[in-house]
N, CA, C and O of each residue as an XYZ file, in Angstrom:
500
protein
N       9.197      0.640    -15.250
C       7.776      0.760    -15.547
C       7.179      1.872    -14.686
O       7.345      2.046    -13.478
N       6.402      2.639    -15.607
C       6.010      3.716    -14.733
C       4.769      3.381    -13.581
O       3.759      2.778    -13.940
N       4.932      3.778    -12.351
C       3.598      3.163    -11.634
C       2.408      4.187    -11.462
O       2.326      4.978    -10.522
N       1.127      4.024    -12.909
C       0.492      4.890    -13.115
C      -1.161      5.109    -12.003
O      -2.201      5.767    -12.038
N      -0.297      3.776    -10.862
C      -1.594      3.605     -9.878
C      -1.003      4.122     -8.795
O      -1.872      3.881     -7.957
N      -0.072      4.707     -8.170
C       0.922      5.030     -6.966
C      -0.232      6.145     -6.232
O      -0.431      5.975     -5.029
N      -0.961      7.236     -6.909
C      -1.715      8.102     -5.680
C      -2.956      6.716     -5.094
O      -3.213      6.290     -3.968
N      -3.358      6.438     -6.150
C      -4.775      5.889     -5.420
C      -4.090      4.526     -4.744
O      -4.910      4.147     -3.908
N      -3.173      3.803     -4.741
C      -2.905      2.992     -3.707
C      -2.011      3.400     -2.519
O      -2.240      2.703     -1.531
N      -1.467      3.931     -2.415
C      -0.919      5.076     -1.492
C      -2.312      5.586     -0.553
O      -2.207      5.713      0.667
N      -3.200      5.772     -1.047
C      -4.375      6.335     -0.674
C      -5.282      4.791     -0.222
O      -5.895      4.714      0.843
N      -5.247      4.119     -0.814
C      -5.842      2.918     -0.398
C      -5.696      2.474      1.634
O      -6.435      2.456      2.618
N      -3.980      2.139      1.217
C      -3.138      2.042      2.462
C      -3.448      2.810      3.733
O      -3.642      2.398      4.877
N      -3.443      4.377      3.087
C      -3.920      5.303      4.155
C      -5.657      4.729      4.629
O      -5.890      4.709      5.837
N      -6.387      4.446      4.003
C      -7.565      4.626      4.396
C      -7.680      3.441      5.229
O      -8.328      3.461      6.275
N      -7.167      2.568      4.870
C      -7.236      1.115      5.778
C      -6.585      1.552      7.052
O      -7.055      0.884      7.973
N      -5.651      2.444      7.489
C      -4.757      2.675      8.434
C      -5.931      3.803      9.372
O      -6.161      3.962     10.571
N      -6.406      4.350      8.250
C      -7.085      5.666      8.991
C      -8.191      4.688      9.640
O      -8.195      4.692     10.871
N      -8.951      4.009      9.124
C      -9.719      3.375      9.677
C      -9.485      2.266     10.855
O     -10.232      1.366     11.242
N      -8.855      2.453     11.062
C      -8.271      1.522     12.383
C      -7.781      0.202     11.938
O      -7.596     -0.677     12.780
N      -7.541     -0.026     10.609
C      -6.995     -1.882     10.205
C      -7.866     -2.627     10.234
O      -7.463     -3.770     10.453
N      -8.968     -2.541     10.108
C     -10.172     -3.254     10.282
C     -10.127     -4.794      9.619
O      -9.432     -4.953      8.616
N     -10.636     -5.569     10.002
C     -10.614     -6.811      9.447
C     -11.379     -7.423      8.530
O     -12.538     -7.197      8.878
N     -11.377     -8.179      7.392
C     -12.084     -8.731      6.784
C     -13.426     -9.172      6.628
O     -14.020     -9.205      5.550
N     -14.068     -9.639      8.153
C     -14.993     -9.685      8.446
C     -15.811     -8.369      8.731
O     -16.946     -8.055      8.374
N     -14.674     -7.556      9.651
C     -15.822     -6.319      9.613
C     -15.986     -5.334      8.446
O     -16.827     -4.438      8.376
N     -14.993     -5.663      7.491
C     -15.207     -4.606      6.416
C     -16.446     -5.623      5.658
O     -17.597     -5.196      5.558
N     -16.192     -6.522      5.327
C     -17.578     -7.528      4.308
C     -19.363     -7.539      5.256
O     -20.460     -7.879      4.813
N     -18.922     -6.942      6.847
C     -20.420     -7.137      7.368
C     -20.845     -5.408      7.638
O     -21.941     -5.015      8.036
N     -19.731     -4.604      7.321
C     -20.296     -3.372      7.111
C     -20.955     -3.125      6.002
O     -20.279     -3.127      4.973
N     -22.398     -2.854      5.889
C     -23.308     -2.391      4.724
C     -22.921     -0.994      4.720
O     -22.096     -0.843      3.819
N     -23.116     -0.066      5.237
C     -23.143      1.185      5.481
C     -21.834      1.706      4.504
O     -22.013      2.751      3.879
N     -20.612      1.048      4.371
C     -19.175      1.682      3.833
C     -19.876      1.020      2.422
O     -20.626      0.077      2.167
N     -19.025      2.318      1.507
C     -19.407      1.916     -0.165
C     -18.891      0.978     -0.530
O     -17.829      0.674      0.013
N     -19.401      0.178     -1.544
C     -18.710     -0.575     -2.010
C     -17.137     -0.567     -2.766
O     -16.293     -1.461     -2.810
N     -17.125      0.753     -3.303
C     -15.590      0.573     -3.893
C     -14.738      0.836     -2.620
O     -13.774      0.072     -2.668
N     -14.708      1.445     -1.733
C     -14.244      1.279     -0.355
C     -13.972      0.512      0.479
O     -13.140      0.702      1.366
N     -14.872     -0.814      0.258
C     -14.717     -1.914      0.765
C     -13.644     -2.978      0.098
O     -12.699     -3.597      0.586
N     -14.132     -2.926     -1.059
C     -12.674     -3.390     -2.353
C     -11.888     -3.009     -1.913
O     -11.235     -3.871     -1.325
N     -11.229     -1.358     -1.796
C     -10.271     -1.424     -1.799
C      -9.602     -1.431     -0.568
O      -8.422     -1.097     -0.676
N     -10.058     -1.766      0.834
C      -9.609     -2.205      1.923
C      -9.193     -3.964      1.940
O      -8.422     -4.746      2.497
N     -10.209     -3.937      0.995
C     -10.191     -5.361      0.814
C      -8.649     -6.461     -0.162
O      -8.039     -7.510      0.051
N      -8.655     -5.506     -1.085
C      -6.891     -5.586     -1.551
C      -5.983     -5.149     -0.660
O      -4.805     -5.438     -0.870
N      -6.271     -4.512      0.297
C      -5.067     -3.828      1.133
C      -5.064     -4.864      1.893
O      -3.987     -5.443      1.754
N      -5.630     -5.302      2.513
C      -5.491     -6.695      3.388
C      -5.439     -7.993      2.818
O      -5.571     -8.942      3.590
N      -5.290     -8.185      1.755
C      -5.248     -9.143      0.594
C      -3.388     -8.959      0.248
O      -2.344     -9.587      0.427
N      -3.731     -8.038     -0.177
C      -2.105     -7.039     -0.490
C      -0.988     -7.779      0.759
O       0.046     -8.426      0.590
N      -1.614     -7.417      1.874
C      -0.350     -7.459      3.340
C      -0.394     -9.233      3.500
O       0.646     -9.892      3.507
N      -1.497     -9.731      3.598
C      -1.368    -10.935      3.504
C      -0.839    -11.949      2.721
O      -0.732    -13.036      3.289
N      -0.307    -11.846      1.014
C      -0.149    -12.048      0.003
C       1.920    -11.571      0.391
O       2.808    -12.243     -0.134
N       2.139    -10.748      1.040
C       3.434    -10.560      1.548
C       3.843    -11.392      2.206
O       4.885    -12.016      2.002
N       2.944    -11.561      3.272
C       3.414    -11.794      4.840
C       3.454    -13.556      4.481
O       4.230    -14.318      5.058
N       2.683    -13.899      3.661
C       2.345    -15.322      3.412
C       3.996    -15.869      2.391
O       4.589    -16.941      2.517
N       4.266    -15.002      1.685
C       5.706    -15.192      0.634
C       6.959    -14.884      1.484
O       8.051    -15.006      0.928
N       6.906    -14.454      2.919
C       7.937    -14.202      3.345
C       8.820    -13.240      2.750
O      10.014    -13.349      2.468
N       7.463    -11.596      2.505
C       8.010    -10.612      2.634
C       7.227     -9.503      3.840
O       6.668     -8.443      3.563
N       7.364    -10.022      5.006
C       6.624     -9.097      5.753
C       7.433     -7.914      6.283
O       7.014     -7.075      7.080
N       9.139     -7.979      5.512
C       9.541     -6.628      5.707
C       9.008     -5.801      4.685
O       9.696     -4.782      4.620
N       8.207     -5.794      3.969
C       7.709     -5.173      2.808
C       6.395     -4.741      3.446
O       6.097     -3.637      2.992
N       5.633     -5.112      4.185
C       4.510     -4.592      5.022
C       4.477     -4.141      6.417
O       3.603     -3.620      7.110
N       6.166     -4.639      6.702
C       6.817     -3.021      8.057
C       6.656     -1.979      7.118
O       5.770     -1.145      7.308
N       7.643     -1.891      5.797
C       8.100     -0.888      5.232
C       6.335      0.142      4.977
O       6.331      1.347      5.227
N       5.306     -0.421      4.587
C       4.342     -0.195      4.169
C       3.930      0.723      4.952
O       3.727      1.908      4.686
N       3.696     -0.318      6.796
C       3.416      0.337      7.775
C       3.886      1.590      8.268
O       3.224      2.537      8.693
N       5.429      1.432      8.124
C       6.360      2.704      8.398
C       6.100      4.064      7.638
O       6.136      5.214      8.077
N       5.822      3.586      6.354
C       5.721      4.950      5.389
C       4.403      5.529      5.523
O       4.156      6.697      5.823
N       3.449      4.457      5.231
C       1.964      5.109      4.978
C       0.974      4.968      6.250
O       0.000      5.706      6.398
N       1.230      4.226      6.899
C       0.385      4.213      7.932
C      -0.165      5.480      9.055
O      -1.291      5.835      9.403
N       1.026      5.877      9.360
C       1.484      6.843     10.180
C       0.368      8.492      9.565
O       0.404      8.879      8.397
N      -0.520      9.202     10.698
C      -1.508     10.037     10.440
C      -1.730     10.153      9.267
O      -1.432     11.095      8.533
N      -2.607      8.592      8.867
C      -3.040      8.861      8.029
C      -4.211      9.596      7.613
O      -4.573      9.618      6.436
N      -4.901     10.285      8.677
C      -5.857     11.185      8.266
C      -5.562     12.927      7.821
O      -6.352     13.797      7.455
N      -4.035     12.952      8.047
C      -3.596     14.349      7.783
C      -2.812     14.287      7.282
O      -1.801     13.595      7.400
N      -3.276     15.386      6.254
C      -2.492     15.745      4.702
C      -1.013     15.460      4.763
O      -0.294     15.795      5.705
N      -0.640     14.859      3.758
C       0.585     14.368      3.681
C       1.541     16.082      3.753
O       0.938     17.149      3.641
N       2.886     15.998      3.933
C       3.585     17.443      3.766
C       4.502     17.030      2.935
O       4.671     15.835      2.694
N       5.301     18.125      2.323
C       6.084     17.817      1.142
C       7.068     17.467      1.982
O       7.301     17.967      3.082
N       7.999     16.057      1.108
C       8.665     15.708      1.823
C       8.435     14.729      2.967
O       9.553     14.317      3.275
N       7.591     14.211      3.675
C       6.798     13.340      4.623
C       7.203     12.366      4.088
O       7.943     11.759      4.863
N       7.075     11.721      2.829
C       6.806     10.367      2.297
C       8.324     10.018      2.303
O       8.726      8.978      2.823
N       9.042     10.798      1.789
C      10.473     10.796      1.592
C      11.482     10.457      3.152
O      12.370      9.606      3.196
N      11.062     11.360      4.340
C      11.609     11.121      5.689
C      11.383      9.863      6.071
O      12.232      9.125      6.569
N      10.262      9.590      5.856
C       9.433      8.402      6.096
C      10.650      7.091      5.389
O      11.278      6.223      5.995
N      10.630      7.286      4.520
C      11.347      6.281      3.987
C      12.915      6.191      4.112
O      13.467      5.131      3.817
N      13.688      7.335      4.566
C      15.016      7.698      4.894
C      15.032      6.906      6.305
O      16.108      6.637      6.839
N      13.546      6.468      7.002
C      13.982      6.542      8.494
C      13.846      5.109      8.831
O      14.401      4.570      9.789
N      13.027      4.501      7.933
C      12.202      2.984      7.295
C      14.197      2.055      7.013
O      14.809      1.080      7.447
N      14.369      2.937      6.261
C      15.679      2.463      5.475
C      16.647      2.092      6.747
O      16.989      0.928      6.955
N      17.135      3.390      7.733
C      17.923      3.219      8.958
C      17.790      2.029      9.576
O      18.608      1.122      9.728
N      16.330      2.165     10.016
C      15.612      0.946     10.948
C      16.402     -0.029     10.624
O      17.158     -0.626     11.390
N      16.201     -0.276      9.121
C      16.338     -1.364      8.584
C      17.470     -1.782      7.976
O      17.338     -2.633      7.096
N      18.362     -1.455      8.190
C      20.188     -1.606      7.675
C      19.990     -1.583      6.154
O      20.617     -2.371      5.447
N      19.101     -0.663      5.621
C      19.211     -0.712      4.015
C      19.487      0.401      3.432
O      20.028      1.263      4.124
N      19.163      0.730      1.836
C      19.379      1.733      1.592
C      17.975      2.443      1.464
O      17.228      1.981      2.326
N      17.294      3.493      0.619
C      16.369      4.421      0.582
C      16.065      3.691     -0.862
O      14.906      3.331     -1.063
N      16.609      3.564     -1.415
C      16.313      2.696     -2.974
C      15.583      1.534     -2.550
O      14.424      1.395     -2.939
N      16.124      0.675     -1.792
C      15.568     -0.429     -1.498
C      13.935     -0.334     -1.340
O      12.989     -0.709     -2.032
N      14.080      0.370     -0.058
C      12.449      0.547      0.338
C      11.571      1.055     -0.408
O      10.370      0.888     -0.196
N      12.070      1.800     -1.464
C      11.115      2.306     -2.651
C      10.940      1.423     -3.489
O       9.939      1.396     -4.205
N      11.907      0.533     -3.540
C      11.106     -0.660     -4.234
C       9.931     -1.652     -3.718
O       8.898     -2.009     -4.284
N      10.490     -1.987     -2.371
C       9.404     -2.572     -1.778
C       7.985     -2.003     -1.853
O       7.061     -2.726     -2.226
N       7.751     -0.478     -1.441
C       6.512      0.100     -1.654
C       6.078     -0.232     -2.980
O       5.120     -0.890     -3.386
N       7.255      0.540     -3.711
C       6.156     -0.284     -5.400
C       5.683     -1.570     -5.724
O       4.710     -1.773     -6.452
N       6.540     -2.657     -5.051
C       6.065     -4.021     -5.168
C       4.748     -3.964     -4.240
O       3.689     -4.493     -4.580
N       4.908     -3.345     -3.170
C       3.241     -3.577     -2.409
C       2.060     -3.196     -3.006
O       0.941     -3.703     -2.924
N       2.523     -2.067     -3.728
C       1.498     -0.942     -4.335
C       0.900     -1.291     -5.805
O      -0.141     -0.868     -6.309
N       1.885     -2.208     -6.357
C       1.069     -2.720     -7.681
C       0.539     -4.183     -7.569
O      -0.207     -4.792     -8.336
N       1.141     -4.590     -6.378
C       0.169     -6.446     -5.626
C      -1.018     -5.759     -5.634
O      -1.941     -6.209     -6.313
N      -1.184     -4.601     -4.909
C      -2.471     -4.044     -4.288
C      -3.140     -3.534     -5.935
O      -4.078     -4.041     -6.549
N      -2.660     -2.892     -6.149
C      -3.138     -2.269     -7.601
C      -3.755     -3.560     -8.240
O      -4.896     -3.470     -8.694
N      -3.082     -4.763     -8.310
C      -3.649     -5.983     -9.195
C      -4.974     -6.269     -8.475
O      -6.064     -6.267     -9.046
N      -4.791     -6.503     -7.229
C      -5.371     -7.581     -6.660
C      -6.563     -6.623     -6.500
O      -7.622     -7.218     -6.300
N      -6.630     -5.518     -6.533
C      -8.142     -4.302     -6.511
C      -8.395     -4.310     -8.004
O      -8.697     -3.259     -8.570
N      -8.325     -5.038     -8.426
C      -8.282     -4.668    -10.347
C      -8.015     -3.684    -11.104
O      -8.473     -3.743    -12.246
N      -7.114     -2.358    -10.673
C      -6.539     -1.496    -11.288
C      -5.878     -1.995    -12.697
O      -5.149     -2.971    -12.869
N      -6.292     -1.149    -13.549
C      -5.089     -1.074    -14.580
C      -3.759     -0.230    -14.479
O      -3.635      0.983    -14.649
N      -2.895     -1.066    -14.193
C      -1.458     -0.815    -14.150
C      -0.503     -0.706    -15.109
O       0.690     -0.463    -14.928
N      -1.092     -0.902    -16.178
C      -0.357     -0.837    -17.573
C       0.317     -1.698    -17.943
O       0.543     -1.963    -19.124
N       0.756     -2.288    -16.946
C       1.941     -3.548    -17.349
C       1.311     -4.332    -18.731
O       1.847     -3.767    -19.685
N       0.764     -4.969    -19.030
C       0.015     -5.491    -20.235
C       0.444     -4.386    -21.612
O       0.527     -4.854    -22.748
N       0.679     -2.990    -21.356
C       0.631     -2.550    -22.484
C       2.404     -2.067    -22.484
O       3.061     -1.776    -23.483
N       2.773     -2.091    -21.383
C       4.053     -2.144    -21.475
C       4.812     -3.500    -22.320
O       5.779     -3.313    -23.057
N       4.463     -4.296    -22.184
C       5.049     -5.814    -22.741
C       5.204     -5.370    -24.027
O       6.263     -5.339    -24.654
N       3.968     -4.978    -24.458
C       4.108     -4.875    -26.028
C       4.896     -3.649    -26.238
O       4.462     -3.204    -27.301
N       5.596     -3.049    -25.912
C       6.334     -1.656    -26.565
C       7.376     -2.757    -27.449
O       8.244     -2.314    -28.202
């Protein structure tokens, strides 16, 4: 299935990271941050919790490992990829693996922010 939400949750991740991980409470008592901003910090911590709670919180190292890391500066070609070659080592796995995990994080998050992910129109092919 193609994952037609991967920049803007990728981007989600980063912004929660750039912002220091902020917590639930302080993202819902900040007025000042927009509202779709707040959503979508708000799936990202929904997202990690929704892991960590199923007993996949190597899926929100992997998260941490790839996207977290300066997230305020421009990704470089290739970054996302090292990132995940080095995620994989850590982790006695392969580079396939962890790309799955990201996609499983990235379309929890995609659901749980109400993205359309296509899956629904995939069924029916």
């Amino acid at each position: 299935m193609k994952d037609s939400t991967k920049d803007y949750t990728i981007a989600q991740f980063r912004s929660y990271a750039a912002l220091g991980c902020p917590s639930k409470a302080q993202i819902i008592s900040d007025k000042t941050m927009h509202k779709a901003l707040r959503l979508d910090l708000l799936a990202v911590i929904d997202t990690l919790n929704a892991l960590t709670n199923s007993g996949k919180d190597y899926i929100c190292q992997a998260v941490c490992a790839v996207y977290f890391p300066a997230p305020t500066e421009e990704l470089k070609k290739g970054e996302i990829n090292s990132r995940v070659m080095r995620c994989a080592l850590e982790n006695y796995t392969d580079e396939r693996t962890v790309w799955r995990w990201l996609k499983e994080a990235r379309l929890l998050c995609a659901n749980l922010r109400g993205l359309n992910t296509g899956y629904l129109y995939n069924l029916h092919k």
